[in-house]
C-alpha positions, -999 to 999 in steps of 0.1 A, spaced: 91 883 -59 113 858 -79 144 862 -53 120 857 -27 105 826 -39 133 817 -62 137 781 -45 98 774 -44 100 781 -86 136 761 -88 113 732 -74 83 738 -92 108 741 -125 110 699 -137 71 701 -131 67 731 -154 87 717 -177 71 678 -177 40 696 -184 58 715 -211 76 691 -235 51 663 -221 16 679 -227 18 710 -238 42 706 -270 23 678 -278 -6 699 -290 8 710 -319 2 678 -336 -32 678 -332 -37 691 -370 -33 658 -379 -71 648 -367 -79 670 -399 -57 659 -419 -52 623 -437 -14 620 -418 8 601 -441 40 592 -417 64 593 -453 49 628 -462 48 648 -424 22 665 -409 24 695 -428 22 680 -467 -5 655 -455 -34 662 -473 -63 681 -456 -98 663 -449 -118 685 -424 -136 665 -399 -139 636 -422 -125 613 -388 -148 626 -370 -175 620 -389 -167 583 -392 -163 579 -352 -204 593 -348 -208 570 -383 -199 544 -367 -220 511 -361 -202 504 -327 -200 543 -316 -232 536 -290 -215 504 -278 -181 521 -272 -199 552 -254 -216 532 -232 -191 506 -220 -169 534 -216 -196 559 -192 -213 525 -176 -175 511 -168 -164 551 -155 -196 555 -138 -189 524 -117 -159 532 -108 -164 562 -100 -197 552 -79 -178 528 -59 -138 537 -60 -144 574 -52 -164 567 -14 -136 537 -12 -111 557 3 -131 584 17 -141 555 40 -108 538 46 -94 575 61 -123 580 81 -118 541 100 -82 546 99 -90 583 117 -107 564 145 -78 536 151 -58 549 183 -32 521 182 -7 537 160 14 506 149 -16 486 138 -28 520 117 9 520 100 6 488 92 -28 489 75 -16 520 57 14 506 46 -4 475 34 -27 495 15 -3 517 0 19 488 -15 -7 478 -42 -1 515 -59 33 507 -68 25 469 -88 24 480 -123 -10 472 -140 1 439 -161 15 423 -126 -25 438 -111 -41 418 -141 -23 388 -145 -28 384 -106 -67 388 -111 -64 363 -143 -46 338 -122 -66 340 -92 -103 343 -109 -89 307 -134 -114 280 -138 -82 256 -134 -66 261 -98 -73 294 -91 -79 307 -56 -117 321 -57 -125 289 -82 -111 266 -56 -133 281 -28 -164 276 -53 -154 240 -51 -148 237 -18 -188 250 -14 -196 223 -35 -202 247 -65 -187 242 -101 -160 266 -114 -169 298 -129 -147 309 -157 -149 346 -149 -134 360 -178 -151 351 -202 -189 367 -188 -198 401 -202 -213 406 -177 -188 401 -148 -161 420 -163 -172 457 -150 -172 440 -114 -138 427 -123 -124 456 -127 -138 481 -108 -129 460 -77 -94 453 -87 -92 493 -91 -102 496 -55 -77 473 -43 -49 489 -60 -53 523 -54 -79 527 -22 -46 532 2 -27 553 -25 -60 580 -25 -65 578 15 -34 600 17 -55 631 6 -83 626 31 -58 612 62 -35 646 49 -72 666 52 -80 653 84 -49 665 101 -61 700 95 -89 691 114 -92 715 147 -94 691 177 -111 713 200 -139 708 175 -141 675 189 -138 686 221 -169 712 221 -187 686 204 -178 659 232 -194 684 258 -223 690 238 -234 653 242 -224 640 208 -213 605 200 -185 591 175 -211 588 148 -224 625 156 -186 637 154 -181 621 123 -213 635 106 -211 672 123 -171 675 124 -149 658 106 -171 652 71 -175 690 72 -139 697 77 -127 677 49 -156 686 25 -130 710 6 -110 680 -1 -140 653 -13 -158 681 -32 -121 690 -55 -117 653 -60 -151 644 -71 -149 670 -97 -114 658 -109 -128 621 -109 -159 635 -127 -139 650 -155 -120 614 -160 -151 591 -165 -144 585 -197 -106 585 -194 -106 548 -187 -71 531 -184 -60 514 -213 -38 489 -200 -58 478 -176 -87 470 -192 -69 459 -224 -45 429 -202 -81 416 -188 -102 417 -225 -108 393 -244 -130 389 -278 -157 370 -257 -164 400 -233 -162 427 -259 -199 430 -257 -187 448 -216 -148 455 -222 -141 469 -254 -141 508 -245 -127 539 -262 -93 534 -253 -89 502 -267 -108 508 -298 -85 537 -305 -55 513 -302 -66 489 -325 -73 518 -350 -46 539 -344 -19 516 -332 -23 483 -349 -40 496 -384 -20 520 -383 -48 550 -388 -30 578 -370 -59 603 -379 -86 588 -370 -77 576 -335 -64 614 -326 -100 625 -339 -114 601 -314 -92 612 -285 -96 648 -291 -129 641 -294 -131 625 -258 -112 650 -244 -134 677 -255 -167 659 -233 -143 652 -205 -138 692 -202 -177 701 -206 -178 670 -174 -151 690 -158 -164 723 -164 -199 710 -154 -196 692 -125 -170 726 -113 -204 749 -121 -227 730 -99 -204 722 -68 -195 764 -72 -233 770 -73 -245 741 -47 -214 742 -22 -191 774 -29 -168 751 -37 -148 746 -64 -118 744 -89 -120 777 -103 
């Protein structure tokens, strides 16, 4: 079998070993979430404390506040970035002239590859109270400026839309990819049957990519809580904590700037561990609702 396949394993080989030294090694040095790691003393002579970190994270006065912002602001996202896509492949499925459709796949691609402070500062600039773009249409209405950033309550709208912008074209592959396996004399029989676009698109082609939405919904389900940190860290600010101030960014300030190793790997691990029951939840029901699943 290995000479066989020997070149599909010599190109599976730098993913194998990414994963490896990159998340799998890694592990190891999650003792230190029971242990009160001392960066002078190592991992191993740092004394032991149990789940005394993670005690303190469900002690905590702002636990609720973080576990909500953090399922409200993954919930959203997912509600509304997941069908975003889905949607773009299915209108860019129907477009028969083919330079136009590169162009709006190229265009929507592009945004992928901006790195997530460039994404934020351009959403700071354009949402300013002085000169920026949306402001200056407000004005234009006759309306005062709005100094978006600094509502609680605007900042989940914020950002789930600038999340759809920058990766919508980026996630259309998979579906545009699934559509291609699409039979077209499925289309065909259908056409003689009487049916319409919309009938098609209900009876044919959602069905024939349903493999594809069904694995990616459960992937997205297992990372509602796994919130980017960069993201949402570039566009917070201590006036919007009430909204922005999510796991991620709690866990920076703890770990990173105080300087609590410990305790911020308790609270990862500990987020991880409900992102697997999601996973492993979400993989049950689709196995038991659809027949499809991960595993």
């Amino acid at each position: 079998m290995w000479h066989k396949n020997k070149y599909l394993w010599l190109l599976f080989l730098p993913c194998l070993l990414y994963y490896l030294v990159f998340r799998y090694a890694p592990m190891f040095g999650l003792v230190i979430t029971f242990k009160n790691y001392n960066l002078f003393k190592g991992i191993w002579a740092s004394d032991w404390v149990g789940f005394k970190y993670y005690r303190m994270f469900l002690e905590n006065p702002d636990f609720l506040l973080l576990m909500k912002n953090t399922f409200v602001l993954g919930v959203c996202n997912l509600a509304f970035g997941f069908p975003a896509p889905i949607l773009l492949a299915l209108l860019l499925n129907e477009v028969k002239v083919v330079v136009f459709k590169r162009f709006v796949q190229t265009v929507s691609y592009l945004p992928h590859f901006i790195s997530n402070v460039i994404v934020a500062s351009m959403v700071i600039m354009f949402l300013s109270p002085t000169g920026g773009t949306i402001n200056r249409m407000i004005e234009a209405l006759g309306f005062e400026p709005i100094n978006f950033m600094m509502h609680p309550e605007l900042f989940r709208g914020i950002y789930v839309l600038s999340e759809i912008w920058q990766h919508i074209g980026w996630e259309t592959i998979i579906y545009l990819a699934a559509l291609t396996a699409v039979d077209p004399q499925l289309y065909e029989a259908a056409s003689m049957d009487g049916a319409g676009r919309m009938r098609k698109l209900w009876h044919v082609t959602l069905p024939g990519i349903s493999f594809a939405i069904v694995i990616t919904l459960i992937l997205n389900i297992g990372s509602v809580l796994e919130i980017g940190f960069e993201k949402v860290f570039l566009l917070q600010n201590p006036a919007i904590y009430e909204t922005a101030d999510i796991i991620s960014t709690y866990v920076y300030r703890i770990g990173i700037v105080q300087g609590n190793f410990s305790y911020g790997a308790s609270i990862d691990l500990f987020m991880g561990i409900i992102s697997l029951i999601f996973i492993c939840s979400a993989n049950y029901i689709s196995r038991r609702v659809s027949e499809t699943s991960l595993w």
